[in-house]
DSSP file (Angstrom, degrees, kcal/mol; ACC not computed):
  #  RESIDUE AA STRUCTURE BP1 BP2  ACC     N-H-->O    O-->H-N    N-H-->O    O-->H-N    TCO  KAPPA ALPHA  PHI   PSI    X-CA   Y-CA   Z-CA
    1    1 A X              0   0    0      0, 0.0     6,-0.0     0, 0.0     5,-0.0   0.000 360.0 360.0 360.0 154.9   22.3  -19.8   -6.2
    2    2 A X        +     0   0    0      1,-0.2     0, 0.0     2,-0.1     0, 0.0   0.951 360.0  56.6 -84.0 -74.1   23.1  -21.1  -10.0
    3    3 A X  S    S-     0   0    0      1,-0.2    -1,-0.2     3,-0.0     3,-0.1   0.603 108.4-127.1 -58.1 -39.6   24.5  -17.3  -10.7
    4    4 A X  S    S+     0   0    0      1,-0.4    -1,-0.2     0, 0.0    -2,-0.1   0.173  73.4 122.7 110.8 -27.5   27.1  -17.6   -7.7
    5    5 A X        -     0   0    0      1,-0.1    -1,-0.4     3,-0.0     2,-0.2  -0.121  66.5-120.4 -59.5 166.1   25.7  -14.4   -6.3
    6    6 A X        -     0   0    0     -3,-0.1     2,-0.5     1,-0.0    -1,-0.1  -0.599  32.5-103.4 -88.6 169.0   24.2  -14.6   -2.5
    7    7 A X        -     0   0    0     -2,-0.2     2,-1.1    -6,-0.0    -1,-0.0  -0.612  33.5-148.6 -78.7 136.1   20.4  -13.7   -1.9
    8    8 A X        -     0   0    0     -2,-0.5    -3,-0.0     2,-0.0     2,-0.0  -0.837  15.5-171.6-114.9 120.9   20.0  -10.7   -0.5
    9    9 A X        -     0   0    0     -2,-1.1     2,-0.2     2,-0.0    27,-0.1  -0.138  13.5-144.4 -75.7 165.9   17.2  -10.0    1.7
   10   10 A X        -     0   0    0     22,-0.1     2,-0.3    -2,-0.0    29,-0.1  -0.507  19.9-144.4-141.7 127.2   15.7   -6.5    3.6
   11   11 A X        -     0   0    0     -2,-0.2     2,-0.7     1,-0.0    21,-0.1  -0.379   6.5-154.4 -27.1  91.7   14.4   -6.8    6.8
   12   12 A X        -     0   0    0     -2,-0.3    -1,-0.0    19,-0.1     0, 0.0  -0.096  15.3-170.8 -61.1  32.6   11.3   -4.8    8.0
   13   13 A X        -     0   0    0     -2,-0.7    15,-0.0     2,-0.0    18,-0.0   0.209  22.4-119.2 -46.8 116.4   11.7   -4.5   11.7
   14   14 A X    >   -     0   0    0      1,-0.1     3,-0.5     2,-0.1     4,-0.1  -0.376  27.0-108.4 -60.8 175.2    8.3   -3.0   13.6
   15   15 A X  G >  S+     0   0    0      1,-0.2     3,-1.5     2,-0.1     4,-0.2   0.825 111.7  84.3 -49.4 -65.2    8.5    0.2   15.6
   16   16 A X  G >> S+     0   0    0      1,-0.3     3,-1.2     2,-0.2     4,-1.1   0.570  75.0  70.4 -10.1 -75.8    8.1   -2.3   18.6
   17   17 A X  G <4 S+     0   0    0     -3,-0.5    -1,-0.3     1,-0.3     6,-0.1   0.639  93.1  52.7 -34.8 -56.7   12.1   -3.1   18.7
   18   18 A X  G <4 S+     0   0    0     -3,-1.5    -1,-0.3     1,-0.3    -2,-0.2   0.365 111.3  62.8 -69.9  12.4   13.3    0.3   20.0
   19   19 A X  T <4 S+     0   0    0     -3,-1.2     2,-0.4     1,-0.3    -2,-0.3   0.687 103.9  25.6-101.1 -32.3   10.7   -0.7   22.5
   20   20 A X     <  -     0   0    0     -4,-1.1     3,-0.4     1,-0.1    -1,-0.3  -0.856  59.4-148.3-133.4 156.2   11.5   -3.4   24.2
   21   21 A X  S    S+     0   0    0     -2,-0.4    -1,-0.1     1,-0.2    -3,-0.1   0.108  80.9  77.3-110.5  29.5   14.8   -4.8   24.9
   22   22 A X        +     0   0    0     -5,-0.1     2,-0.6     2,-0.0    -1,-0.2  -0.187  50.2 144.4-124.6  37.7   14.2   -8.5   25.0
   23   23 A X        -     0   0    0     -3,-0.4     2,-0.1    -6,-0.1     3,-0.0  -0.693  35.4-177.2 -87.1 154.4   13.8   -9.5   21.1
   24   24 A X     >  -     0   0    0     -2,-0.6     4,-0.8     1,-0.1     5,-0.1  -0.400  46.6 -68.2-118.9-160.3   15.3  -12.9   21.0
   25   25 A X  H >>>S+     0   0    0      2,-0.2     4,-1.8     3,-0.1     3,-1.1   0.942 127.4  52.8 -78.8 -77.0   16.2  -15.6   18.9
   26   26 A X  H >>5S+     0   0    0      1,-0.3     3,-6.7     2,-0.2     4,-2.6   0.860 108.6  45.6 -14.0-100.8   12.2  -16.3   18.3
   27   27 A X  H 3>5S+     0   0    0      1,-0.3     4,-1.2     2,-0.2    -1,-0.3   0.706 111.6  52.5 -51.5 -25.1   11.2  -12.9   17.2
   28   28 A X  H <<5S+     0   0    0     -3,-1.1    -1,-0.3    -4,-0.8     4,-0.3   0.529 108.2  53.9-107.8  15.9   14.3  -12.5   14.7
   29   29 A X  H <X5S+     0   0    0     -3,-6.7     4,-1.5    -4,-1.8     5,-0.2   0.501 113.1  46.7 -82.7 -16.2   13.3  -16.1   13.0
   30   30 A X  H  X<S+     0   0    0     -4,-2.6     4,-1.2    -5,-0.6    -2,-0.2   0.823 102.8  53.5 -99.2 -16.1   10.4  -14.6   12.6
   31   31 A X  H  X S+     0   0    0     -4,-1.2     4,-1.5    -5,-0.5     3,-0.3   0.912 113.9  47.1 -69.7 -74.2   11.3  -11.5   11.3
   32   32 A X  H  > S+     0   0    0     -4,-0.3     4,-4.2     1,-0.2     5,-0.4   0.944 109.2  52.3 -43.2 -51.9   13.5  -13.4    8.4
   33   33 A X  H  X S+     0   0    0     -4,-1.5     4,-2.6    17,-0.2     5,-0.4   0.990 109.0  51.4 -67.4 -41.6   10.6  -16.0    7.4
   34   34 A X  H >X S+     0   0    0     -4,-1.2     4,-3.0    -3,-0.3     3,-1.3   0.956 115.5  43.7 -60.7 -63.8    8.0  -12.8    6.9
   35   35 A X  H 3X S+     0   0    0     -4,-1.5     4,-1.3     1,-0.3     6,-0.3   0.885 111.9  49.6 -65.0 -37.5   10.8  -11.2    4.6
   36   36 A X  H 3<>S+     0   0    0     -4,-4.2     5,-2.1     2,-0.1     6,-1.0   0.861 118.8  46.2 -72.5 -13.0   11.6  -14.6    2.6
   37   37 A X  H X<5S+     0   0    0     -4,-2.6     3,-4.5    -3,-1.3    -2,-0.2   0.869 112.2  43.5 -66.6 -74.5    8.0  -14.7    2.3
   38   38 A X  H 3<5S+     0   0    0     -4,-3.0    -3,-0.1    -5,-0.4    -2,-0.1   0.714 111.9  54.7 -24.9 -76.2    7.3  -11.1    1.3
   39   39 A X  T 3<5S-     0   0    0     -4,-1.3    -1,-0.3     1,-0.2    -2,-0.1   0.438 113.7-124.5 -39.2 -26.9   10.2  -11.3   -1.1
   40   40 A X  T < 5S+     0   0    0     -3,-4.5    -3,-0.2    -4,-0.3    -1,-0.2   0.922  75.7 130.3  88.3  46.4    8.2  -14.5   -2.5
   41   41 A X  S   <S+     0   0    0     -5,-2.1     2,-0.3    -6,-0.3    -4,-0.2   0.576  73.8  20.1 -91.3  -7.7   12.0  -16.4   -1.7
   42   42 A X  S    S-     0   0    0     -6,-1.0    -2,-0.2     1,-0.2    -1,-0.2  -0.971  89.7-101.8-153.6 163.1   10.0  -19.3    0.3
   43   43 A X        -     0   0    0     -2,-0.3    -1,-0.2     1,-0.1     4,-0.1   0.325  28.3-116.7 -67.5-156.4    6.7  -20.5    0.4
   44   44 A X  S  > S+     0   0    0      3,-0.1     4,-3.4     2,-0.1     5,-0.1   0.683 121.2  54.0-100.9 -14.3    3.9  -19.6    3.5
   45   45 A X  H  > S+     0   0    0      2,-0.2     4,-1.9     3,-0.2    10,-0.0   0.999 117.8  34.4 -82.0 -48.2    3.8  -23.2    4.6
   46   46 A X  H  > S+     0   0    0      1,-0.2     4,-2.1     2,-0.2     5,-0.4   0.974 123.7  49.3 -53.8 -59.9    8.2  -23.1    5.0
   47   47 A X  H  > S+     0   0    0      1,-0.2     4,-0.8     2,-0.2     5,-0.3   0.854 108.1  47.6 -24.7 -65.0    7.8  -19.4    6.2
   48   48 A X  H >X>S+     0   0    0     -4,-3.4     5,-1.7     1,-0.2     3,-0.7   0.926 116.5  46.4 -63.0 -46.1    4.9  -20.4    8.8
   49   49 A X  H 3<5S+     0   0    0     -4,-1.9     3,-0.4    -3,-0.2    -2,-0.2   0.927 112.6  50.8 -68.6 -38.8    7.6  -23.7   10.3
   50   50 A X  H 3<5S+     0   0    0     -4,-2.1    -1,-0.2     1,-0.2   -17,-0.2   0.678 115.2  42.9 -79.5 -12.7   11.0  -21.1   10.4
   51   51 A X  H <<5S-     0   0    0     -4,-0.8    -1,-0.2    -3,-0.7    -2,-0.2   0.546 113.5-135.6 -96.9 -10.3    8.7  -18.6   12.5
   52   52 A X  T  <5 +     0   0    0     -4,-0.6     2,-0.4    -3,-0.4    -3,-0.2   0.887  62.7 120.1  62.0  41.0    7.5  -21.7   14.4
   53   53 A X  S   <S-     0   0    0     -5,-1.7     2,-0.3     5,-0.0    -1,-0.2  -0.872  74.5 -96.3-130.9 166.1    4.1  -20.8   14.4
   54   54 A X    >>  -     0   0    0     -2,-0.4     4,-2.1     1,-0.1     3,-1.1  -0.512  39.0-116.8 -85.0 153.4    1.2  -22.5   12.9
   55   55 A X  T 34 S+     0   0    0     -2,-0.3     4,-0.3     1,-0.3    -1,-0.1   0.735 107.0  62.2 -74.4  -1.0    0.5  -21.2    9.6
   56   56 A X  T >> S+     0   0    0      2,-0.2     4,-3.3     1,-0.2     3,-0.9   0.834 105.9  46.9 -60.2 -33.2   -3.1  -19.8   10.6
   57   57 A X  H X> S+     0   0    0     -3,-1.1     4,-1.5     1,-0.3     3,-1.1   0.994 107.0  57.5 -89.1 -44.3   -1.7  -17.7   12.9
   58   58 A X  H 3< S+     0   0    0     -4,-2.1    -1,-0.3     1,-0.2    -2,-0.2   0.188 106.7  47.9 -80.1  33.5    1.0  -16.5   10.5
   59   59 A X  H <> S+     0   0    0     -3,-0.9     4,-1.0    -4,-0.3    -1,-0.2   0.611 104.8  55.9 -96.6  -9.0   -1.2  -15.3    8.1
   60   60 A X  H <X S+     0   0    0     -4,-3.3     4,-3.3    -3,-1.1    -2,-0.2   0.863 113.7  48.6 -51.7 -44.1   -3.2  -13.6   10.8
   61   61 A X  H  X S+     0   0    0     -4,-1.5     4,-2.8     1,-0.3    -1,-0.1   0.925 113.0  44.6 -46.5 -53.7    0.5  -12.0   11.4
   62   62 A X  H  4>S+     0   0    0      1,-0.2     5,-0.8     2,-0.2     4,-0.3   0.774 112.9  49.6 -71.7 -34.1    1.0  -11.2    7.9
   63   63 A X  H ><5S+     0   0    0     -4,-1.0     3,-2.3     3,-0.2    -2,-0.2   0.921 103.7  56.9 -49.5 -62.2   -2.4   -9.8    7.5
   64   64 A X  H 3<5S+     0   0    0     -4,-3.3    -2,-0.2     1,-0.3    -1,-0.2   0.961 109.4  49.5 -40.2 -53.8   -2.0   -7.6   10.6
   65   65 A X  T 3<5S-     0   0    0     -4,-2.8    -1,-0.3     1,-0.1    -2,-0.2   0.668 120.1-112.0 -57.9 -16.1    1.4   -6.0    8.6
   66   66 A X  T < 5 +     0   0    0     -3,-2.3     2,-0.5    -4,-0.3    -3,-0.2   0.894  64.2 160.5  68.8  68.8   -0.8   -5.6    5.5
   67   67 A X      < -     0   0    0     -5,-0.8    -1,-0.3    -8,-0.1     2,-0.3  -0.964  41.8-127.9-121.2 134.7    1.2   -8.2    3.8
   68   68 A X        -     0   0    0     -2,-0.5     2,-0.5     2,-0.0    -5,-0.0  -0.686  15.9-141.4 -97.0 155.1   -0.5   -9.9    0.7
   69   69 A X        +     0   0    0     -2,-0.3     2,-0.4     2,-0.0   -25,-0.0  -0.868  25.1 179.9-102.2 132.9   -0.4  -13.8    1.1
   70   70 A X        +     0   0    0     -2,-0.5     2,-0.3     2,-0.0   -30,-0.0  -0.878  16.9 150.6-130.4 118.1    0.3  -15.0   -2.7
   71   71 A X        -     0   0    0     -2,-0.4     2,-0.3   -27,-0.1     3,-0.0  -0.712  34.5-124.9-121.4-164.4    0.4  -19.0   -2.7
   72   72 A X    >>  -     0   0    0     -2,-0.3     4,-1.3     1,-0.1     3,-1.1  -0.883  37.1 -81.1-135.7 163.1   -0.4  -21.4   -5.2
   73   73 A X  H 3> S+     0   0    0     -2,-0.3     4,-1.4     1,-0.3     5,-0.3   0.776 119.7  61.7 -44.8 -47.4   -2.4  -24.2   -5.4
   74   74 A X  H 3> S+     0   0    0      1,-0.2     4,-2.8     2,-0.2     3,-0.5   0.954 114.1  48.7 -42.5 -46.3   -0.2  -27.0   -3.7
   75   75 A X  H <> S+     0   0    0     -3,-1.1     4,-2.0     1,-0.2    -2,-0.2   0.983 105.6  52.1 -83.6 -27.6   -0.7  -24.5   -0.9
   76   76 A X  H  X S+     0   0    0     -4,-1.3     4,-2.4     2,-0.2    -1,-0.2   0.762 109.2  48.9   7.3 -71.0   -4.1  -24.2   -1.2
   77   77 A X  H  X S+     0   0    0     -4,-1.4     4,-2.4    -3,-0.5     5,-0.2   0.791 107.1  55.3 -75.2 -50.7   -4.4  -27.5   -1.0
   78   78 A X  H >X S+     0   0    0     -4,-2.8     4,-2.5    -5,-0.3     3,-0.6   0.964 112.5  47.1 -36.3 -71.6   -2.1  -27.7    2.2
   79   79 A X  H >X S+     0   0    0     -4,-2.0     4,-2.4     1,-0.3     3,-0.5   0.867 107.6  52.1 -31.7 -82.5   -4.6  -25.2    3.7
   80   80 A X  H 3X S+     0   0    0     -4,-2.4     4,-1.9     1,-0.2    -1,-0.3   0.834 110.0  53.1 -33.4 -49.8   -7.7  -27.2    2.6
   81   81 A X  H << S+     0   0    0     -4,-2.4    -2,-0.3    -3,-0.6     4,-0.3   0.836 109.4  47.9 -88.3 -32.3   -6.0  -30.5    4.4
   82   82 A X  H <X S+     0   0    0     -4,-2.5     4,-1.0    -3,-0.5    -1,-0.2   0.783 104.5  54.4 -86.4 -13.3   -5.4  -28.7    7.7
   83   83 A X  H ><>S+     0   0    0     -4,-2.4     5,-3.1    -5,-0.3     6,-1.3   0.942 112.3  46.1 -91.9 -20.4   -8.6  -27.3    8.2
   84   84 A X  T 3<5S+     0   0    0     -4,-1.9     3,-0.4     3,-0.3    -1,-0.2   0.428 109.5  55.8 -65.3  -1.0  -10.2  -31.0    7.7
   85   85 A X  T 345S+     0   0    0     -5,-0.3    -1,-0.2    -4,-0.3    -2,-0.2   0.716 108.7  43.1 -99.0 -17.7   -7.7  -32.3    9.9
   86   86 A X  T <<5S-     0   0    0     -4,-1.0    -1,-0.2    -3,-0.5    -2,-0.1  -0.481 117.1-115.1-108.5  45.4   -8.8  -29.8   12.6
   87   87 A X  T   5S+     0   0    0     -3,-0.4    -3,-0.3     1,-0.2    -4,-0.1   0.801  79.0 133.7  39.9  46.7  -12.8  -30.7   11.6
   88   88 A X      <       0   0    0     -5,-3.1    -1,-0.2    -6,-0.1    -4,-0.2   0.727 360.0 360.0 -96.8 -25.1  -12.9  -26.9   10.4
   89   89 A X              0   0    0     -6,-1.3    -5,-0.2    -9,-0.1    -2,-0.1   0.550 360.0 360.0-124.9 360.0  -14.6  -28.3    7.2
């Protein structure tokens, strides 16, 4: 950071966690890319690759949480170029 300060994050963890005693390595990459998204510190496309998921499916994610998607055109564009690369369009 130019300032010297770190970034400082906060974590949203679902209700789910005090459920089950198996979150792993997975689920808490995935936890961190939804909050540097929310937090608008990374994009959806970086977000969707650090959760490892394809980015359809983590906006389904993000949707599900009531999370607003805000990108910009370059992702748009992104967007636009994978759904003709899967014949979606």
């Amino acid at each position: 950071m130019a300032n010297g300060c770190p970034m400082q994050i906060t974590l949203n963890l679902p209700d789910r966690l005090n459920q089950i005693g198996d979150f792993d390595q997975n689920d808490w990459l995935r936890e961190i890319a939804i909050a540097l998204f929310e937090q608008e510190h990374i994009s959806l496309a970086r977000a969707s690759k650090i959760s490892s998921m394809e980015i359809m499916e983590f906006q389904k994610l993000l949707s599900d949480r009531g999370i607003c998607i805000h990108y910009d055109v370059e992702e748009l564009e992104q967007d636009i170029q994978h759904l003709q690369i899967r014949s979606w369009l």
